[in-house]
Short mmCIF file of the C-alpha atoms (twelve columns), coordinates in Angstrom:
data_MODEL
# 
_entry.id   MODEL 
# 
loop_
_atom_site.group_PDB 
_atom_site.id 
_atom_site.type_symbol 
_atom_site.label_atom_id 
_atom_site.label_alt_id 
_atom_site.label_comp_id 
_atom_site.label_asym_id 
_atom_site.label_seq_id 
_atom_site.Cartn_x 
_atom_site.Cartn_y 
_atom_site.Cartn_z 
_atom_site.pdbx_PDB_model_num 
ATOM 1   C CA . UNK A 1   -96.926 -2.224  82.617  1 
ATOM 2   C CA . UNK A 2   -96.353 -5.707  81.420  1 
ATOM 3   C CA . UNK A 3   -92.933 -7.662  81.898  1 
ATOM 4   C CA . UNK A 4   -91.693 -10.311 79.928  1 
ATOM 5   C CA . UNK A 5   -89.197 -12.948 80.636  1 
ATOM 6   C CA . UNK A 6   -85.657 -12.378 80.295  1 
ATOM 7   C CA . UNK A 7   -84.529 -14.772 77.557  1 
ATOM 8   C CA . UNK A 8   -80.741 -16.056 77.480  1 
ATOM 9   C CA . UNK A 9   -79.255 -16.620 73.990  1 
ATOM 10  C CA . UNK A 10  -76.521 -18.693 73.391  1 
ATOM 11  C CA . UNK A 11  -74.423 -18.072 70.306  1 
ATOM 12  C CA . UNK A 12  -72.492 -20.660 69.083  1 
ATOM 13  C CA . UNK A 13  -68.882 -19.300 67.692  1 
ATOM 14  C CA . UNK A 14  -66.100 -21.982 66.439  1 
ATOM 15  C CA . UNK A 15  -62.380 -21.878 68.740  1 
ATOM 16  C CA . UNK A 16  -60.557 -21.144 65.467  1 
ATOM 17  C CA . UNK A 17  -62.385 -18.729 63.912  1 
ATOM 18  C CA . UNK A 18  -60.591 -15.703 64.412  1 
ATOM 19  C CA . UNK A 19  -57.651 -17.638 62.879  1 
ATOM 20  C CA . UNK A 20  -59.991 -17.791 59.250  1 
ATOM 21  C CA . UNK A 21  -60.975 -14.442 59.498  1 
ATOM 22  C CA . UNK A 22  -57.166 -13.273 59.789  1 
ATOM 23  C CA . UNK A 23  -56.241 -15.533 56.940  1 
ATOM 24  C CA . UNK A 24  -59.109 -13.833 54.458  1 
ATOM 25  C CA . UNK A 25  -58.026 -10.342 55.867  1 
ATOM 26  C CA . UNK A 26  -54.752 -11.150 54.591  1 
ATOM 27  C CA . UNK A 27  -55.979 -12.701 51.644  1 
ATOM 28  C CA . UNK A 28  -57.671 -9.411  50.693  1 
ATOM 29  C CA . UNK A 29  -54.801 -7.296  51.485  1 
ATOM 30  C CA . UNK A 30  -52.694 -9.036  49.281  1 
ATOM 31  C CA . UNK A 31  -55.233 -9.563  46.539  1 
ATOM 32  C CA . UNK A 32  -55.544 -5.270  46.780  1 
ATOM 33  C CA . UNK A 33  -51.861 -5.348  46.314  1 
ATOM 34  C CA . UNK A 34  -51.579 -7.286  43.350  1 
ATOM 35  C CA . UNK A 35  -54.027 -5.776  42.059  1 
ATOM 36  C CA . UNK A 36  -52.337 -2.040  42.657  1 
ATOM 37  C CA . UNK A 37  -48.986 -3.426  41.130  1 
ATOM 38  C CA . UNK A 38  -50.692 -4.918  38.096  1 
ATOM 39  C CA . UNK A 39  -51.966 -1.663  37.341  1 
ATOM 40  C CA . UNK A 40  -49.185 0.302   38.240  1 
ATOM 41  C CA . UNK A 41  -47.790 -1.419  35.298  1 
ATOM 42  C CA . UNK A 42  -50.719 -1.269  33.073  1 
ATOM 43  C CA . UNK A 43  -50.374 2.776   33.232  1 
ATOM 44  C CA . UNK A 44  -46.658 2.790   32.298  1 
ATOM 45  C CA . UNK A 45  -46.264 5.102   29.212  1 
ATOM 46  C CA . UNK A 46  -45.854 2.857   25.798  1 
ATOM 47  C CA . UNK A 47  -43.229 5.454   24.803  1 
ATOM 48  C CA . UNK A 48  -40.454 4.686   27.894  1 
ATOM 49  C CA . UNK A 49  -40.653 0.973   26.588  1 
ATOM 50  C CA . UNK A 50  -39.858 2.054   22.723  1 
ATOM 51  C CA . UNK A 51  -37.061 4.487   23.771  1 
ATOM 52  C CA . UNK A 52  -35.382 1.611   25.028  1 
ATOM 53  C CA . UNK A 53  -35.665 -0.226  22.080  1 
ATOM 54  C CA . UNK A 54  -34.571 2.381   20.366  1 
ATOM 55  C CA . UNK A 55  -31.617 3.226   22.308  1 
ATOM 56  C CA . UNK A 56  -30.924 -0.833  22.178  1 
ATOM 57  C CA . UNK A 57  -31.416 -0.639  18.020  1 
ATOM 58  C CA . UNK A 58  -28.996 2.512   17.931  1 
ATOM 59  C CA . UNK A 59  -26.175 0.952   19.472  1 
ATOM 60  C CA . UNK A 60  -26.580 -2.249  17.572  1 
ATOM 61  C CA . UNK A 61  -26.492 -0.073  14.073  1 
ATOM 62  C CA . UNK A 62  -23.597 1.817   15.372  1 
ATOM 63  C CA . UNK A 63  -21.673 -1.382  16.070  1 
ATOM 64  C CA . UNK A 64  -22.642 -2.369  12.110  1 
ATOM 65  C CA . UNK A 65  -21.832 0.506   10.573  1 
ATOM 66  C CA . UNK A 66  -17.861 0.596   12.807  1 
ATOM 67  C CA . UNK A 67  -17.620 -3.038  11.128  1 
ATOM 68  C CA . UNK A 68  -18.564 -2.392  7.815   1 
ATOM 69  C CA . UNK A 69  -16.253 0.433   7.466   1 
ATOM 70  C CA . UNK A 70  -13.397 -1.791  9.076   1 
ATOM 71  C CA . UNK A 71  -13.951 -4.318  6.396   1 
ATOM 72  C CA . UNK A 72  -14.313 -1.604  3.872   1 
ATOM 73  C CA . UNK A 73  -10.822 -0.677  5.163   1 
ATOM 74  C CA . UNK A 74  -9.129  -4.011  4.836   1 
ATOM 75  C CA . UNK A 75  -10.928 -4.388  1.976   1 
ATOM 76  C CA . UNK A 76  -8.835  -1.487  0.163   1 
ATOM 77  C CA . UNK A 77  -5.865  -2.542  1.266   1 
ATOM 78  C CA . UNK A 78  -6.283  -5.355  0.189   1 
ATOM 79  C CA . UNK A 79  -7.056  -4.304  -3.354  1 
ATOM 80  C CA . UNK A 80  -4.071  -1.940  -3.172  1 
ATOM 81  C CA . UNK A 81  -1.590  -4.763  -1.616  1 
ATOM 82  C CA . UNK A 82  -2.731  -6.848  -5.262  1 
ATOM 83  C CA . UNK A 83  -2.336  -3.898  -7.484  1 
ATOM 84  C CA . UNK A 84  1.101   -3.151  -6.128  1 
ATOM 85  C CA . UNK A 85  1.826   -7.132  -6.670  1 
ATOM 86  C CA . UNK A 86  0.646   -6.987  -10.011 1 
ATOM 87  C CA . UNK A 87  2.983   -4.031  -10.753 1 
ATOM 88  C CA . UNK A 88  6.055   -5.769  -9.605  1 
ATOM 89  C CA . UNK A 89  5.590   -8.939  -11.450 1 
ATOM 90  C CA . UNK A 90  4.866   -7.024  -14.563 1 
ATOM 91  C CA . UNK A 91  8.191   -5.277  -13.556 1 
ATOM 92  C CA . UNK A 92  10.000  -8.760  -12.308 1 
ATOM 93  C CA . UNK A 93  8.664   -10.258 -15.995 1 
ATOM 94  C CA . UNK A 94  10.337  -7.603  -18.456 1 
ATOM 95  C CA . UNK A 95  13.729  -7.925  -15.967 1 
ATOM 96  C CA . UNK A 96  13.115  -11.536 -16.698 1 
ATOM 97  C CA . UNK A 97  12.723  -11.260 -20.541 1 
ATOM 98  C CA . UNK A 98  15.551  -8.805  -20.297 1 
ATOM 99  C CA . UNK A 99  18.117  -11.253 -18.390 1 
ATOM 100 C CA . UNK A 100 17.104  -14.453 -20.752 1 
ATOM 101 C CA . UNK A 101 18.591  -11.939 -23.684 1 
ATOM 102 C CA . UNK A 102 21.594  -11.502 -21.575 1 
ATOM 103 C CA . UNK A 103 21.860  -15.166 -20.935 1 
ATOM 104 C CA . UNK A 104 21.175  -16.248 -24.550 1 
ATOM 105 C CA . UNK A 105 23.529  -13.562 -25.887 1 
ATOM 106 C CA . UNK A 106 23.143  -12.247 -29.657 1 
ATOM 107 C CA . UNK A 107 25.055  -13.603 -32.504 1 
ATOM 108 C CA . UNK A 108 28.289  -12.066 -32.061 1 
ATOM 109 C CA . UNK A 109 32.024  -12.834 -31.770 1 
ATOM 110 C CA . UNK A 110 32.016  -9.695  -29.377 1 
ATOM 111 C CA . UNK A 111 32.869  -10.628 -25.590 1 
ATOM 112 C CA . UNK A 112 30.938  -7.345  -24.268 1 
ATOM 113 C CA . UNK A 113 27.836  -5.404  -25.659 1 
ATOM 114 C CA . UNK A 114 26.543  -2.276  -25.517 1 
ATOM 115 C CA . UNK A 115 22.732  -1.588  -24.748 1 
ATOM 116 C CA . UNK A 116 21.221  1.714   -26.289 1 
ATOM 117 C CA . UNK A 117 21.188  4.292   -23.552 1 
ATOM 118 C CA . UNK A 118 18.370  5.009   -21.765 1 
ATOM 119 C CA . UNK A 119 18.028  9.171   -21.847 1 
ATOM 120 C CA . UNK A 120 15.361  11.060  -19.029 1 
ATOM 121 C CA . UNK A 121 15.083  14.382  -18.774 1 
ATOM 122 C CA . UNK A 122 15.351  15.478  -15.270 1 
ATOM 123 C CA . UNK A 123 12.901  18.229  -13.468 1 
ATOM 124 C CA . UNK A 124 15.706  20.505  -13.460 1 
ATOM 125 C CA . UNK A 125 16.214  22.647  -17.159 1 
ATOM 126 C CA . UNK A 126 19.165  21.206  -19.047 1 
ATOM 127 C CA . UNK A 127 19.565  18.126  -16.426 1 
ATOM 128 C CA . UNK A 128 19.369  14.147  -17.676 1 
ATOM 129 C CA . UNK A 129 19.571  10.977  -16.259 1 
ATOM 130 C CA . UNK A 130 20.936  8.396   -18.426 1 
ATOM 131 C CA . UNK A 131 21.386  4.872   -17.948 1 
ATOM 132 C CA . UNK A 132 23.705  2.135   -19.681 1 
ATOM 133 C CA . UNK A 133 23.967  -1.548  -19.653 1 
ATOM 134 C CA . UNK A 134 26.940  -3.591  -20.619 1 
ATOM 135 C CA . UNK A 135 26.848  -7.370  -20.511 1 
ATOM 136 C CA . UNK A 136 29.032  -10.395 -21.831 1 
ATOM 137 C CA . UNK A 137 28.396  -11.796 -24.982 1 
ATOM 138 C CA . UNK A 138 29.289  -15.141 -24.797 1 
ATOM 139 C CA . UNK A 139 28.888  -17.969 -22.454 1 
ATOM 140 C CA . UNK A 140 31.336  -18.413 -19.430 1 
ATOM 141 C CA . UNK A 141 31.574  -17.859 -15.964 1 
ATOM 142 C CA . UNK A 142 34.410  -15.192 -15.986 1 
ATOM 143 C CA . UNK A 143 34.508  -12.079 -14.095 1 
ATOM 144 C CA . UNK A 144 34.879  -8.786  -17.106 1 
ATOM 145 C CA . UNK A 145 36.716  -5.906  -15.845 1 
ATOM 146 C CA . UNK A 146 37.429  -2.561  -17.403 1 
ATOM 147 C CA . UNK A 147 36.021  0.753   -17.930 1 
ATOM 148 C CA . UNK A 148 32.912  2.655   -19.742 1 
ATOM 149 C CA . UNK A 149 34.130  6.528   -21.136 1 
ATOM 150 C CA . UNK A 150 30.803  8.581   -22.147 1 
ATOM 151 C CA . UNK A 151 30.926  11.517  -24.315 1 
ATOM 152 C CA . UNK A 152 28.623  13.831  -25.301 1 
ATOM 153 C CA . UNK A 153 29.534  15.594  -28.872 1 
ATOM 154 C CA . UNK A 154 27.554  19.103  -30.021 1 
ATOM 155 C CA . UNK A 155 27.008  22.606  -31.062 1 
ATOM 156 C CA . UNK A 156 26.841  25.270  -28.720 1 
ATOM 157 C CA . UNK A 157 29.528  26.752  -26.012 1 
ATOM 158 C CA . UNK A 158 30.212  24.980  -22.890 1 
ATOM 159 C CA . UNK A 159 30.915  21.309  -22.580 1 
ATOM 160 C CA . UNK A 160 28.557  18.800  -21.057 1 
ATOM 161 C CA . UNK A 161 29.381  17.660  -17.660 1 
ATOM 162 C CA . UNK A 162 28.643  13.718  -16.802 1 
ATOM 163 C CA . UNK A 163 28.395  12.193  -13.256 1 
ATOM 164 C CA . UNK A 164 28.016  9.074   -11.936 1 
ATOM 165 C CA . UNK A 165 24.776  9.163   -9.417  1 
ATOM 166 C CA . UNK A 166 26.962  9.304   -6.486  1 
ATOM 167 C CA . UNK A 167 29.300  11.948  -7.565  1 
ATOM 168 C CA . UNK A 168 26.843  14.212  -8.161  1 
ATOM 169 C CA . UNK A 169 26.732  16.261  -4.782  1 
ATOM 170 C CA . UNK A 170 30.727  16.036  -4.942  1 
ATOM 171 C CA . UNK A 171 33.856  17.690  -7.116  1 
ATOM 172 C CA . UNK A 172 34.139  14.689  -9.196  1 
ATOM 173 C CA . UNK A 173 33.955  15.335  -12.613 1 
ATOM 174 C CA . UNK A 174 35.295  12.239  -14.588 1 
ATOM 175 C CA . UNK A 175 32.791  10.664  -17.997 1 
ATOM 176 C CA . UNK A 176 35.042  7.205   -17.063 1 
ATOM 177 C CA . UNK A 177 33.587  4.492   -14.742 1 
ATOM 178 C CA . UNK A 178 34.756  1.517   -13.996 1 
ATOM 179 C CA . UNK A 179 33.402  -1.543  -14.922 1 
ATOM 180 C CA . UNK A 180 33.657  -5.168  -12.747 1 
ATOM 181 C CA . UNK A 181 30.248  -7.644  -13.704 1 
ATOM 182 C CA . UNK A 182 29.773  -11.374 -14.484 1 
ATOM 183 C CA . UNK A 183 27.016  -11.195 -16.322 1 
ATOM 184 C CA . UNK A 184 25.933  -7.702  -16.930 1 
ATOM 185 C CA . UNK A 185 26.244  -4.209  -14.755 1 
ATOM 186 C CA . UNK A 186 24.108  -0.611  -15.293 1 
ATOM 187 C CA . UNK A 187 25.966  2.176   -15.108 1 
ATOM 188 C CA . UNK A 188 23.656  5.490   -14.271 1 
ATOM 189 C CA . UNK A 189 24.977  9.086   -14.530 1 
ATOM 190 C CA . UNK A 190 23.510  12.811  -14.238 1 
ATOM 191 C CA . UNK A 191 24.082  14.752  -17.573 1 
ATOM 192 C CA . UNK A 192 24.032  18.292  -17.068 1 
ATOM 193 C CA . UNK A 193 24.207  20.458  -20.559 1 
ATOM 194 C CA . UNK A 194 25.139  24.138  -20.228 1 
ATOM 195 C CA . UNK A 195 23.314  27.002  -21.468 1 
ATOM 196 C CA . UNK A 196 22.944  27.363  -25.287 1 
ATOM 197 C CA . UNK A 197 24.339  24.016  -25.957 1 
ATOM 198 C CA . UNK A 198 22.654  21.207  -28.563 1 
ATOM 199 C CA . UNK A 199 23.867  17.538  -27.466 1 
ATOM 200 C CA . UNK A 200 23.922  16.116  -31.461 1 
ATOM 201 C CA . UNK A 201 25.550  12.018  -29.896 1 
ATOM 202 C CA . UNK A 202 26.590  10.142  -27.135 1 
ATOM 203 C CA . UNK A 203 29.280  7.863   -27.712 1 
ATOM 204 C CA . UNK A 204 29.649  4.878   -25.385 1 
ATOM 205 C CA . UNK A 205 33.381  3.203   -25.465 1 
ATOM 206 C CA . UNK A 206 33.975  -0.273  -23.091 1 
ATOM 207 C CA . UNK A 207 37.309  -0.995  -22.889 1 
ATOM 208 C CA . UNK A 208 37.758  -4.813  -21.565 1 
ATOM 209 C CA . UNK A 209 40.860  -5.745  -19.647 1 
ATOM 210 C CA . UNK A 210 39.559  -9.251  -18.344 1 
ATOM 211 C CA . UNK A 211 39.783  -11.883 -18.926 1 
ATOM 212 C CA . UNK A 212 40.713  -10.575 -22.742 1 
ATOM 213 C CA . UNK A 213 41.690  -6.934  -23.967 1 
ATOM 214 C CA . UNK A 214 38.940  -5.854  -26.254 1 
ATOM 215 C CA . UNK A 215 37.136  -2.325  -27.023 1 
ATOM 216 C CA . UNK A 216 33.295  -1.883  -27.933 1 
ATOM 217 C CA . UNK A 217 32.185  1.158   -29.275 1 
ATOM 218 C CA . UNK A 218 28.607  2.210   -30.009 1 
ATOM 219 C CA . UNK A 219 27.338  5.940   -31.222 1 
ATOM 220 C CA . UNK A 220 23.692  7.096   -30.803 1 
ATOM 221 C CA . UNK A 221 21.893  10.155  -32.090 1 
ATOM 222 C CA . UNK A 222 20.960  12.606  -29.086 1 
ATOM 223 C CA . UNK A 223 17.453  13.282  -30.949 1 
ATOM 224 C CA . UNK A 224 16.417  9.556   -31.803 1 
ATOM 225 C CA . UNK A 225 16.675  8.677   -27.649 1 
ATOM 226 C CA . UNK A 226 15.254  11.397  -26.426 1 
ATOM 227 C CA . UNK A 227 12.374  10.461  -29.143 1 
ATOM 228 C CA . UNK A 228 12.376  7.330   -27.503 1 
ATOM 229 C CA . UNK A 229 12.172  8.639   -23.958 1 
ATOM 230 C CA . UNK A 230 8.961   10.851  -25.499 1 
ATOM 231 C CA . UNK A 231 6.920   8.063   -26.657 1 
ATOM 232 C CA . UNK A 232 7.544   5.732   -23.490 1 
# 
């Protein structure tokens, strides 16, 4: 049986070593988790990112759609705020043209005149509304006082009963009203014609006391304003 030697070997290993093979340990662990979180998001379904988009688009469509509709609003009202405008200068012009008449009074020697009636027929059968204007005719600042007596004249049983619109829900039965204006005063009344009875005229008498005593009469034909009242 042969023996050999018993050889001694010396292997040389660095002080710090340990300390570099902890680091690269560590390196490698957190390489491998990077490496699971990167893929962890890789493998996230396509269709969780696009419902939040959606969900993000909805709400922004939503919020379009409430603000188009507000402007849509104020939009209409807007157009309705004009036509209303529109209506009441229309309606502030004829007053207008109506007043300058007044104020540049016809050719007369007359100190009051009598505007054609203005005849409505009511909702109710055998009701009207009728409305009268009186104004000065001539120039001057002076207040006219007096009184306006309607009558209604026709065939038929029953007589016509006229009220004042203020009267009409009380026992005042009276065709005289009294009259106090500068330049011009309407006086409206509620005709109300009893059964089987024709009107044929309306007869409109002023009777000035101030500032001079004078009496302006005026007859008109039952049919011809209630024509008028028809073609309006």
């Amino acid at each position: 049986m042969s023996s050999e030697p018993y050889r001694t070997v010396v292997k040389r290993v660095h002080p710090h070593a340990w300390r570099w093979q902890l680091l690269g340990a560590t390196c490698a662990l957190a390489a491998s988790l990077a490496a699971g979180v990167w893929w962890g998001m890789q493998i996230v379904p396509p269709e969780d990112v696009g419902l939040e988009d959606g969900s993000g688009l909805r709400d922004r469509l939503t919020q379009l759609q409430l603000q188009t509709e507000a402007d849509q609003q104020t939009v209409n009202q807007l157009r309705n705020h004009l036509t209303q405008q529109a209506a009441d200068i229309a309606e502030l012009e004829q007053l207008l043209a109506f007043y300058r008449s007044v104020v540049a009074p016809e050719e007369t020697d007359a100190p009051v005149i009598l505007r054609q009636p203005d005849l409505n027929a009511a909702a109710d059968k055998g009701v009207w509304r009728m409305a009268v204007i009186v104004h000065r005719g001539a120039d001057g600042e002076a207040v006219f006082k007096g009184d306006l007596r309607l009558e209604i004249r026709g065939r038929g049983p029953g007589e016509p009963q006229i009220r004042g619109l203020s009267e009409v829900d009380s026992e005042i039965d009276s065709s005289v009203f009294p009259i106090r204006f500068r330049y011009l005063q309407q006086v409206q009344v509620v005709i109300s014609l009893p059964e089987g009875f024709v009107p044929e005229t309306i007869e409109s008498v002023m009777t000035l006391t101030a500032p001079v005593k004078h009496t302006a009469r005026r007859i008109d034909r039952w049919e011809d304003l209630a024509k008028l009242d028809l073609s309006s």
